[in-house]
N, C-alpha and C positions, 0 to 999 in steps of 0.2 A: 410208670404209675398205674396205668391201666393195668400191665400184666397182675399186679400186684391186688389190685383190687377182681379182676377177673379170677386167680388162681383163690383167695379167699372167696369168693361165692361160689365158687365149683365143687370146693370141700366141703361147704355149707348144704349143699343141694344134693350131692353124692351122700351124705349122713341122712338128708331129710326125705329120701326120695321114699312116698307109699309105697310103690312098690315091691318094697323088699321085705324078710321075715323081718318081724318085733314091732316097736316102739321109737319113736326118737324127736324128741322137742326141743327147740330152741330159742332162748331166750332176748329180749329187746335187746340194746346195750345200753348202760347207764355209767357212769365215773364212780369208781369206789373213792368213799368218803373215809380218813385215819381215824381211826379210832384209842382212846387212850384204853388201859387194861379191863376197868371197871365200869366203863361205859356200855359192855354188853350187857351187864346185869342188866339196867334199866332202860337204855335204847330199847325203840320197838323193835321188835324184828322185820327186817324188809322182805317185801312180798314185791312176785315179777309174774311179770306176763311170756306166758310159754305158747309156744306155738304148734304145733304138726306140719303145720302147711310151711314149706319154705318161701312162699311171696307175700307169707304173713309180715316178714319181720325184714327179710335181707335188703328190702329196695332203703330200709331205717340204717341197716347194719351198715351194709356198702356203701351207703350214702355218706355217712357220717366217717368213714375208714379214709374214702375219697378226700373228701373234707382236712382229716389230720395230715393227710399226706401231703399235701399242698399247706399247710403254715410254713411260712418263710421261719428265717434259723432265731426270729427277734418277736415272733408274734405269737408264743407259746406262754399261756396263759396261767396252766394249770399249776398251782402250788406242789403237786407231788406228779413224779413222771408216771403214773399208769391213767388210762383213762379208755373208755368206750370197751368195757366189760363186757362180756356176753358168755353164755355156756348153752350147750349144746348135752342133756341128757340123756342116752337109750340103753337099753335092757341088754342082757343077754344075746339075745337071737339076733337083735338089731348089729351087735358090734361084733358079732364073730361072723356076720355074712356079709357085713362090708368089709372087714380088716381080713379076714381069710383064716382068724385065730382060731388055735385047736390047743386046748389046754394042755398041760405037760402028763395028767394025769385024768382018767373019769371024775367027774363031780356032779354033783347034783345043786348044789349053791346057783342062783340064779341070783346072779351080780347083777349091778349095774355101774357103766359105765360114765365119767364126767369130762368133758372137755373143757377145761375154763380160760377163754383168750382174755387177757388185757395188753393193749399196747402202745407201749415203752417209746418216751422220747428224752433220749439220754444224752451222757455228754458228747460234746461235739456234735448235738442235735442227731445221732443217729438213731435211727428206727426200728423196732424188733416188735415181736409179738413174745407177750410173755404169757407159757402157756403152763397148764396143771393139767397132770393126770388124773382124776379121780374113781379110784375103783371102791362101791361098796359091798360090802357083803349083804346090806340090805336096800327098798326103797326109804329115803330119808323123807324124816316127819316134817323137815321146815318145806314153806311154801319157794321158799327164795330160790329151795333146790331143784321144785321140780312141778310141774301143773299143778292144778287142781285135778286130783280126780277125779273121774266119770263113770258110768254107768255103761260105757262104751268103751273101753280100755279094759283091761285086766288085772290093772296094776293095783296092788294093794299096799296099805301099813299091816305091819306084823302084829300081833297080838299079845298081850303081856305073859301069857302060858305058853307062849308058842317057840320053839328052840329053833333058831335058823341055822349055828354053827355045832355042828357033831361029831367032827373032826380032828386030827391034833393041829395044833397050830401051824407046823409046818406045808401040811399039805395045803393051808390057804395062804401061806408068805409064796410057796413057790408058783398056786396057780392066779395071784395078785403080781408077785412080781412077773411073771411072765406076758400078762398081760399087758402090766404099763409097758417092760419093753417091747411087746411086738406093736403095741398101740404109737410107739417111739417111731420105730423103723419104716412104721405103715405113713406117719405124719412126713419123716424125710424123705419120704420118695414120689413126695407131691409140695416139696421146695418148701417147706419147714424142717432148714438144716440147724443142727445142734452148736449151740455157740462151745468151743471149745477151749480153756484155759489149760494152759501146760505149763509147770515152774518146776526145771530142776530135774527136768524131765519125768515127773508127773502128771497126770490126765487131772485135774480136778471137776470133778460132776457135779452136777446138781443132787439137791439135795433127798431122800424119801421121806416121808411122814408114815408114821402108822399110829393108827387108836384104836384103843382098847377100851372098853365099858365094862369094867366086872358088874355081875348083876349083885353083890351084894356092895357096897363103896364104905370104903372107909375115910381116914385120914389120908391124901396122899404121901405125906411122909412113909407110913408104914409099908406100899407096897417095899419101900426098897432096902430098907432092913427084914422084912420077911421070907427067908429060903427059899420055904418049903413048901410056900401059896401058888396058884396056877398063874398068877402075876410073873412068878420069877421064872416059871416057862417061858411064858410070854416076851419075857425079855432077854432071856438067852437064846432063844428060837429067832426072833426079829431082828435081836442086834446081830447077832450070832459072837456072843461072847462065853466065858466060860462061867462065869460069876459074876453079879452084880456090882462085886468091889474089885471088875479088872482097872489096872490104871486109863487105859485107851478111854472109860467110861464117862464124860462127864452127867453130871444130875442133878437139877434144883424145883425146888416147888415153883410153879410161876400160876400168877395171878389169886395166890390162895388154895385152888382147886383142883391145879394137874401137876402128876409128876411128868417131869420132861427131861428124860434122857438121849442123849447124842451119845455116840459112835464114829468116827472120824475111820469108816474101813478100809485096808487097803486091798487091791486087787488087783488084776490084768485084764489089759482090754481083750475082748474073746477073740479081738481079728487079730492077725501078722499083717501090719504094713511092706511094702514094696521094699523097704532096708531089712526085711526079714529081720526084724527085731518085735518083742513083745513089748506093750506100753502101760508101764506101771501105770494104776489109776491111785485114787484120792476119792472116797465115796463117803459126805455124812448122811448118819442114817440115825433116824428119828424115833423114838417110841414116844405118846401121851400117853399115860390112863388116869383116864376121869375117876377123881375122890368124890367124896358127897360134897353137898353145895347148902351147907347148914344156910347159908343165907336165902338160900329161895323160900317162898309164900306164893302158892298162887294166887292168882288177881282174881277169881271166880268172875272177873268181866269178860268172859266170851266165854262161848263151847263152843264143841266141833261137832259139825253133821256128819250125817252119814258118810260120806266125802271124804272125811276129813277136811275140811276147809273151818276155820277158823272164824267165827259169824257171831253178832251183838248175841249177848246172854241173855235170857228170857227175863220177862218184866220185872217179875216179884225176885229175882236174883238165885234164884234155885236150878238146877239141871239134874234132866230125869240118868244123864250119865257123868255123874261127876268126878266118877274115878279116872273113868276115861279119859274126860277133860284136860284132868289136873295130870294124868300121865302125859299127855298130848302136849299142856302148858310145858311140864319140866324135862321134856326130852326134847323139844325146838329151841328153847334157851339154850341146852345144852347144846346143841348144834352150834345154836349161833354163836355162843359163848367160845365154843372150839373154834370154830371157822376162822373167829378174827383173833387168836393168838396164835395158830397156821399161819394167817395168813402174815400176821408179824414177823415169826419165824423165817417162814418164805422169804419177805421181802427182805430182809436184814442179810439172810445168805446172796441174796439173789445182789443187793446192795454193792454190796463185798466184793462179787465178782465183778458187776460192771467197773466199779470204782477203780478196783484192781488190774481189770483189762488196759488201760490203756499205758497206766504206770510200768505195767508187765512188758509189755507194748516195747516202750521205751528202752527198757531197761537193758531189751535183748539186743536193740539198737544200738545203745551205746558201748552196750560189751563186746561186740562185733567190731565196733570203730575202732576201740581198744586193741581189740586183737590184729588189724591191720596196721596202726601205729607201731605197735609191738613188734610185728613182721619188717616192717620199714625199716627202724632203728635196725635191726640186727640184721640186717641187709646193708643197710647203711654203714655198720660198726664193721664188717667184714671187708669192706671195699677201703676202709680206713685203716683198717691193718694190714692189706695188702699195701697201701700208696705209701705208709708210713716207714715201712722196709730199705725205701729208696731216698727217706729226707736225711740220713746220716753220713751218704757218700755222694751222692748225683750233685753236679754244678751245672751253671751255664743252663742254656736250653733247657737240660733234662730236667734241670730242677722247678724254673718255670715251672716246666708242663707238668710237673708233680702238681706242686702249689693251688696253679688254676682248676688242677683237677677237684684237691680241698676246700677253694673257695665255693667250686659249685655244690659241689659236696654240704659242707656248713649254712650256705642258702637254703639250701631246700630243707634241711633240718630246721633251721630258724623260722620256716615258715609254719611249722607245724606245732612250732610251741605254743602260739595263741590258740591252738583247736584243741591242745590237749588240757593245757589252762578250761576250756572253754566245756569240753567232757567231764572235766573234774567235775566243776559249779555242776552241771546238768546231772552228774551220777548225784551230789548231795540234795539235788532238788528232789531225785526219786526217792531217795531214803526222807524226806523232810513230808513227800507225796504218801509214802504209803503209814507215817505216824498221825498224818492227819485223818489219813479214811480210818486209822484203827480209833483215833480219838472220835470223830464223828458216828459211829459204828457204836462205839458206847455208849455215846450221848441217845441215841436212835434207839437202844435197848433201854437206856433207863424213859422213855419216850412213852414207848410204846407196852412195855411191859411191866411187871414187878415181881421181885426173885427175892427166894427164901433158901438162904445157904443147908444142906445138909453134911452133917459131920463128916469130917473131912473128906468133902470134897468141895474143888474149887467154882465148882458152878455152870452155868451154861454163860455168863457175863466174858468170863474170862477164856472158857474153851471159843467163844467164836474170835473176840479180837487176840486172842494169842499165843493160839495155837490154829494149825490148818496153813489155809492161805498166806494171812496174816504174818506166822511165823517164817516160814518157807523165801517169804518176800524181802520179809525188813532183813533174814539173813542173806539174800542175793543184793540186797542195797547194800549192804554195809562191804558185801567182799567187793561190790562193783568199785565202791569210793577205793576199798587197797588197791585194783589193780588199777583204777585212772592214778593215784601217787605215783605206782612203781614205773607202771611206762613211762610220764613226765621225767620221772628221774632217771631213767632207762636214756632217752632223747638228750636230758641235760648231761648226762656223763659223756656221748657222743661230741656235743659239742663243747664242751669244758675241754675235750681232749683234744678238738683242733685248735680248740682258740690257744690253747698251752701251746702246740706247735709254729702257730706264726708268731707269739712271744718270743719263742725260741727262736725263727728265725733274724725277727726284728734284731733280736739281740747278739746272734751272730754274724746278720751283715753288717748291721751299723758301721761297727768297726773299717770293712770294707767297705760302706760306702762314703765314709770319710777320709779315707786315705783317695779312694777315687774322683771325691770332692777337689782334696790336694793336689792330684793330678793333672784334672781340669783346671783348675783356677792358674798353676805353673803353666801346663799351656797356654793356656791365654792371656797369663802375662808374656810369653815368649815371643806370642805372634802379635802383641803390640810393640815389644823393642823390637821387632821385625821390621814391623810395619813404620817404626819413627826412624827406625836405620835407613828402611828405604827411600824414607821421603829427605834425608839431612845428608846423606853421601853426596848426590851429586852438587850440594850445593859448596859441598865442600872442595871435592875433587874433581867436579868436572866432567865426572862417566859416573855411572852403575855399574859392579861387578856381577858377571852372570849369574854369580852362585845367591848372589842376596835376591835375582826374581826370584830363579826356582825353590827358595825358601820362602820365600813369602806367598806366590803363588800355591806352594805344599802347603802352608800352615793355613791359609784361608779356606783350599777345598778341607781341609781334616773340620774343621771350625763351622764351615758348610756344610758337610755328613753328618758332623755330632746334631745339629739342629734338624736336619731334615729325619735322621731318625730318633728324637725324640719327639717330632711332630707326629709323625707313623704310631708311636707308640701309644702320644696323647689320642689319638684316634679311639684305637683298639683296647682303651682303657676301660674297664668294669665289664667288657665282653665274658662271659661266660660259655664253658662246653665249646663242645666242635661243631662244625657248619651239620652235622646231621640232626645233634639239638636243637641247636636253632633253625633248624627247618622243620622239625617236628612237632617243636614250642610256637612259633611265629607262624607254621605256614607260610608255601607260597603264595608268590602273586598274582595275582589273575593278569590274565593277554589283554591286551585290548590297551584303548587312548590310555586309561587309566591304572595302566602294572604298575609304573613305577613308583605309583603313591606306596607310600610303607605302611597304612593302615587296611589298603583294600588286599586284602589273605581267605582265601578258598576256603583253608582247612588249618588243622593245627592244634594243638592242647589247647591257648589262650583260648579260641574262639568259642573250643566245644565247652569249657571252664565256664565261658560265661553263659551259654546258653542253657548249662545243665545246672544250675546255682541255684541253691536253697531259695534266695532273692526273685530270680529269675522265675521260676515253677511256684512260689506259692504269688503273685503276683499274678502267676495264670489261673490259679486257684481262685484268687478273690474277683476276679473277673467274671466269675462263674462260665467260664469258656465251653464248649460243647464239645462233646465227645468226639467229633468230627475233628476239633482243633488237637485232642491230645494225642488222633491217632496219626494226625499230620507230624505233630510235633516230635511224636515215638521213633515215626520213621526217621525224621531227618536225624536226630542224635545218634542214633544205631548205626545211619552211615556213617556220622564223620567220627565214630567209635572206632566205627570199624575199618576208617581209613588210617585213621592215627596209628591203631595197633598195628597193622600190617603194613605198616612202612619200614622202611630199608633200614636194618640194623646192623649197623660197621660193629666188625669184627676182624682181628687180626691173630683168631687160633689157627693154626696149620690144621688144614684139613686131616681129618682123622678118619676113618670110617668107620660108622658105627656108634660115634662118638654120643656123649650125652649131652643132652640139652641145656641141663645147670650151667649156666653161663660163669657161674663162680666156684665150679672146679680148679682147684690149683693144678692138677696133675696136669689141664689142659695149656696155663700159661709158658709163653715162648720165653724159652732160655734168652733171646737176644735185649737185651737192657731196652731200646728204643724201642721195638715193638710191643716189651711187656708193658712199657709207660704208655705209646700210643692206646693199646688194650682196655687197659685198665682206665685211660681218660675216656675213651668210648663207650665203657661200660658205667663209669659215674653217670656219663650224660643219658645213657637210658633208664640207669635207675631212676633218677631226677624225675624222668614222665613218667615213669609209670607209679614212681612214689606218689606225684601229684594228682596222677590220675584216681590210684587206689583213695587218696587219703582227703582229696576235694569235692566228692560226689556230693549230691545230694543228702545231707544230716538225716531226714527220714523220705526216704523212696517210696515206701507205702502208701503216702498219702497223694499220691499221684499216678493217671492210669497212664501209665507206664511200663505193659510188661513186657516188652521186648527188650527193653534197655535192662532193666534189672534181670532176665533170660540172659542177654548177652554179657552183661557186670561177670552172671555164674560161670558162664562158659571164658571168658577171657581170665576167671581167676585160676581154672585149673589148668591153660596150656603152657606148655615148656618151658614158654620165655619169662612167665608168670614168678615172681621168687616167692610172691604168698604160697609155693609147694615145695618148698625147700622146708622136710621135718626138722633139718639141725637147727637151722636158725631159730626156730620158734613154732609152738603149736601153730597145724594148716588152718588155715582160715579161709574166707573168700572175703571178694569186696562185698556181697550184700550176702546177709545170713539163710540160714530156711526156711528160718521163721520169717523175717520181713517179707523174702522170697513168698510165700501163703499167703501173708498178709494182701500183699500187692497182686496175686492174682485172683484171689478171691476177690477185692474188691473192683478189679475190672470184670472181672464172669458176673457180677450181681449188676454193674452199670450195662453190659450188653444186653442183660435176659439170659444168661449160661446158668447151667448148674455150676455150684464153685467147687465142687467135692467131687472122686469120681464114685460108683454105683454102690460100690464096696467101702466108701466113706474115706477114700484117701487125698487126701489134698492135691486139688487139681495144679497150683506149682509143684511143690512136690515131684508129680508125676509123671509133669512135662520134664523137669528137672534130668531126673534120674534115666527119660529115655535121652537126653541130649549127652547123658555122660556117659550111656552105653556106646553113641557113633561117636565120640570121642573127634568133636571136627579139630584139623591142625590151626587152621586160621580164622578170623573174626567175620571173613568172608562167606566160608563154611556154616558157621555158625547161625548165620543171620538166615541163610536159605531152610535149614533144620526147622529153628525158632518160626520160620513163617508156615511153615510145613503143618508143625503141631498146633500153633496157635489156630490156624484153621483149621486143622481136624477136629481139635477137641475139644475148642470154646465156640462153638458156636452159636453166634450171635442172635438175638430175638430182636424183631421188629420196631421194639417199642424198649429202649433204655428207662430201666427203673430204678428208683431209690428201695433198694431192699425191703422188705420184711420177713424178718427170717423169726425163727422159735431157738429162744435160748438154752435148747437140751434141758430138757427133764428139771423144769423150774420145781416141781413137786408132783413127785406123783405118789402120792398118797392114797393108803387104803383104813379100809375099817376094820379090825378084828375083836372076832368076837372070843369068849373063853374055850376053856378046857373042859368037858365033860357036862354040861349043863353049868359049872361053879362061874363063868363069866359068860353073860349072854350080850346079845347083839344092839349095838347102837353106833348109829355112825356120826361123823363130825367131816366136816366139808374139808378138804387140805387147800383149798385154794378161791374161797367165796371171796366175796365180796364185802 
């Protein structure tokens, strides 16, 4: 917590330091208040206290940051998740000598720069800083945005004759967008990392804003029926479309007074990640331009001094500058009036994503458990068609041992029916998750805004809930629920096909075991007229003939064996797998007074089963256990991981040399009848654990600091023995995905004080990832030494474990533009106030 609240005042104080060339103030913080569409008209506009000095304001800011960070997960207050606002204004000179930025091109525009924090307490209580870029083209007339001017400063308002923008539009989109992004790059590399959404293997960004102020305003209907106005520059340059009426385009009047056009762009990320691959993005992108505001009057109750500052109107109600005024009056309206349907905008994109992130979350979890289920089955289906070869001629023993082999076989499929029953419900729960945030999402636009259809087209209502994210999602929901059916069904034909086989058998022994029935019951009627012969002879005759002992004597031991080995058998009944499964299953027993108990076991699948159990770990969770316990806990799992895998795996292929690893190679299986059955029963019983192991793990790993275990999950899913690498069976998989993989080390890098990304922005699993599969370890043994190797190298831990605040990538970074040739001059509108 401290780091968190220390590295936010460091950034505060690095912006505010006198020292350096320009300007740069920063604001109290206060809680933005919702506002409905039309409430700007007549709300006052709010005014803030800006500061110079950084020990004006931070010991208010840090204080109160400190404060949020510390409410427990039940003592959050706030009706809407943003709160403790602040911004941070400076000039030109100020942001290009702290950020090191060099425009793409000469200019002479003297921008200014906006940094606007609010921070986010979302669901599952976690914490982010939601941040806006704001670049203007000019100083903006509201007070909200920036001091009061002075007489010691140099900052000024423009002038009503005075032309700021001279330009084509272009050259200020590319020296505006350059800036947010270096402004971007400069914020992540002082631990304000970009929160990153990916569906479908898509990047989806955050959103831009851009406004426009023609100086002559019309309807805004009509910019966008109008070709041939410096508007439709403006909006083929911005969006970067070819025509107003492309389809990509949506566009509706909102709030009466602005047109607002969205763009949904696509692009590529400008880096190559470590998989040498390029990463398709997702970029919407924003134009307003302000119509007239037939509704405005000014109030003639204030004018502005020299200052500009805004101060009671003089007695008799006259002003000796009242043009001025009334420009001053209707160009901070307008600000304000932008500001908070930005900021609508914003939050409604910004909505979407958090909403979406965890459902997203999920989704990729459960498709990955799918895909391992998937992998089992048809691992499973192969070993059932090899044992199945042998139930149409094998008797006696062989056949047995067939059998037992199907029975273990058909167990460990039946266990996995209630998990995949239990994926189905959770894929329908993500699809039932992502129609309620799209329903919520419209309810929160009709909220906050009001929209005015333009001929045909579908509006900004329906481009956000239904196209983008939205769409992208509810289609990964819907295939998620086909493939949890078809594996379930995939599972069910598996065992549908044993169960038909001991039908079959039933009904093939029956037969024989009633004539066997027959057999026994005639014996044992023999060796009671045996046994009445032996006991009525002698009373008859006087002797016993020798031949009626040793009949009797024979027919008692036969009578004696049949009981003693069916007693044997009652034993070893529902036994399952060979002694090396069940040593692997059960575990040995510990030395000492106490080995012989059958419950005290060192190691074993059961033990580690339960200690790694969805049950088990969030139980650790709600304990709020210390970092200290989960990295005790890490370790111990990772050992008996990595003792289980690397225990002794019977095999009975004739040594080959060179041979391959696919343990379900046929070319490999022994000609000899008994050995292929031995074989093939040894390899049921390993599939069994490692079926159990792949398919029992923890339901979501992410949510627990755990990355050694989920490091090891990756490396035990690519080695030899592994069948999740068998391509024929079924698309490769692993036990834990890439994404969760990220997920779970970013969240333990942000609980030690690590950066979670590495310099170049590539995801620190990821990266640890991809070097573990470059040394390619043979065993779990190996493995675990790697994994400790890297985890120390490259997470290294901070003193002080924090609950994150990170910056949600490019929540808005929004700019001002002004027209073409003098025909649209310069006004700006805040993309991210208050």
């Amino acid at each position: 917590m401290a780091v968190a609240v220390d590295r936010h005042g460091a950034l505060l104080r690095e912006l505010l330091r006198p020292d350096r060339p320009g300007l740069a103030f920063a604001s109290r913080a206060s809680d933005p208040r919702p506002r409905h569409a039309m409430q700007a008209r007549t709300d006052p506009p709010p005014w803030r206290e800006f500061a110079a000095d950084a020990d004006a304001i931070l010991d208010s800011v840090l204080g109160r940051l400190e404060r949020h960070l510390r409410v427990p997960a039940g003592g959050w207050v706030h009706e809407e998740p943003f709160v403790l606002r602040h911004r941070i204004i400076m000039d030109r000179l100020r942001f290009e000598s702290v950020t090191s930025f060099v425009a793409p091109e000469p200019t002479d525009l003297d921008y200014f720069v906006t940094l606007d924090f609010r921070f986010v307490r979302g669901a599952e209580h976690y914490q982010r800083w939601h941040l806006s870029i704001a670049v203007w083209s000019e100083l903006p007339f509201g007070v909200e945005h920036r001091p009061p001017l002075d007489d010691r400063y140099p900052w000024r308002i423009r002038e009503a004759d005075e032309a700021v923008l001279r330009r084509r539009p272009r050259h200020y989109r590319d020296l505006f967008e350059a800036a947010a992004r270096h402004a971007e790059n400069w914020l992540e590399g002082r631990g304000y990392e970009h929160s990153r959404l990916t569906i479908s293997g898509r990047r989806y960004m955050q959103p831009d804003f851009w406004i426009a102020v023609p100086g002559e305003r019309t309807a805004p209907d009509r910019y966008f029926t109008a070709a041939d106005t410096p508007a439709a520059e403006i909006i083929r340059t911005m969006l970067r479309v070819d025509s107003v009426f492309d389809d990509t385009l949506s566009a509706s009047v909102l709030n009466g007074d602005y047109l607002v056009l969205r763009q949904m762009a696509a692009g590529i990320d400008a880096e190559r990640r470590l998989d040498r691959r390029f990463h398709f993005t997702r970029h919407p992108l924003y134009l307003i331009i302000v119509g007239e505001a037939p509704w405005f009057s000014p109030t003639r109750g204030f004018h502005v001094d020299d200052r500009y500052v805004p101060v009671e109107g003089p007695a008799d109600g006259q002003c000796a500058h009242h043009h001025r005024c009334h420009r001053y009056e209707y160009v901070a309206r307008q600000e304000f009036c932008v500001r908070d349907l930005v900021d609508a905008l914003t939050d409604m994109e910004t909505y979407a994503a958090f909403t979406l992130y965890d459902v997203h979350n999920d989704m990729q979890v459960w498709e990955n458990h799918l895909k391992v289920y998937e992998t089992t089955a048809a691992a499973g289906g192969r070993l059932w068609d090899a044992l199945a070869t042998h139930l149409p001629i094998r008797r006696m023993r062989q056949l047995a041992k067939v059998h037992h082999a199907v029975e273990l076989l058909h167990q460990t499929l039946l266990q996995g029916i209630a998990d995949l029953n239990d994926l189905d419900t959770l894929a329908r729960e993500c699809r039932a998750r992502v129609n309620r945030a799209r329903d919520a999402l419209s309810d929160r636009f009709d909220d906050l805004v009001l929209q005015r259809h333009l001929d045909g087209n579908p509006g900004l209502r329906a481009a956000l809930s239904q196209t983008g994210v939205f769409a992208q999602l509810a289609g990964a929901a819907a295939s998620l629920v086909d493939h949890a059916g078809r594996v379930a069904e995939r599972y069910q034909d598996v065992i549908d096909a044993v169960k038909d086989a001991f039908d079959e058998r039933r009904v093939r022994e029956g037969d024989a075991i009633q004539k066997a029935g027959v057999i026994l019951a005639l014996s044992l009627a023999f060796d009671s007229i045996v046994g009445i012969v032996a006991a009525t002879q002698p009373e008859r005759s006087g002797e016993q003939g020798a031949w009626l002992s040793v009949l009797a004597w024979t027919s008692g031991s036969v009578v004696l064996l049949t009981a003693l080995v069916f007693g044997v058998w009652i034993t070893r009944l529902g036994r399952l797998g060979d002694r090396a499964f069940r040593t692997r299953y059960d575990g040995t027993r510990r030395r000492g007074v106490r080995w012989f108990r059958r419950d005290a076991r060192s190691d074993g699948l059961w033990r580690f089963m339960k200690n790694s159990c969805t049950d088990a770990l969030e139980g650790h969770s709600r304990d709020a256990q210390p970092l200290a316990f989960w990295r005790s806990l890490d370790q111990r799992l990772v050992k008996d991981l990595s003792v289980l895998w690397d225990g002794p795996r019977v095999s009975h292929y004739p040594a080959v040399e060179r041979a391959s690893a696919d343990v379900y190679t046929p070319a490999r299986r022994p000609d000899l009848v008994g050995a292929d059955i031995a074989e093939l029963y040894a390899q049921v019983g390993s599939w069994s654990i490692d079926a159990l192991l792949f398919t029992e793990r923890a339901r979501r790993l992410y949510r627990y600091r755990l990355p050694k275990l989920a490091l090891l999950y990756r490396c035990i899913g690519r080695m030899p023995a592994s069948f999740l690498r068998l391509e024929y069976l079924a698309p490769t998989t692993n036990i834990v995905s890439e994404s969760e993989l990220d997920i779970a080390i970013r969240r333990y890098a942000r609980a030690v004080g690590a950066a979670p990304h590495r310099p170049d922005g590539t995801e620190l699993g990821q990266f640890i990832d991809h070097l573990l599969q470059a040394r390619q370890p043979r065993t779990a043994a190996e493995a675990m030494e790697a994994i400790d190797a890297l985890l120390a190298e490259h997470v290294a831990a901070a003193h002080d474990p924090v609950q994150p605040v990170v910056q949600p990538a490019r929540a808005a970074a929004a700019v001002s533009v002004a027209g073409v040739d003098h025909d649209i001059s310069a006004a700006t509108g805040d993309p991210a106030a208050p």
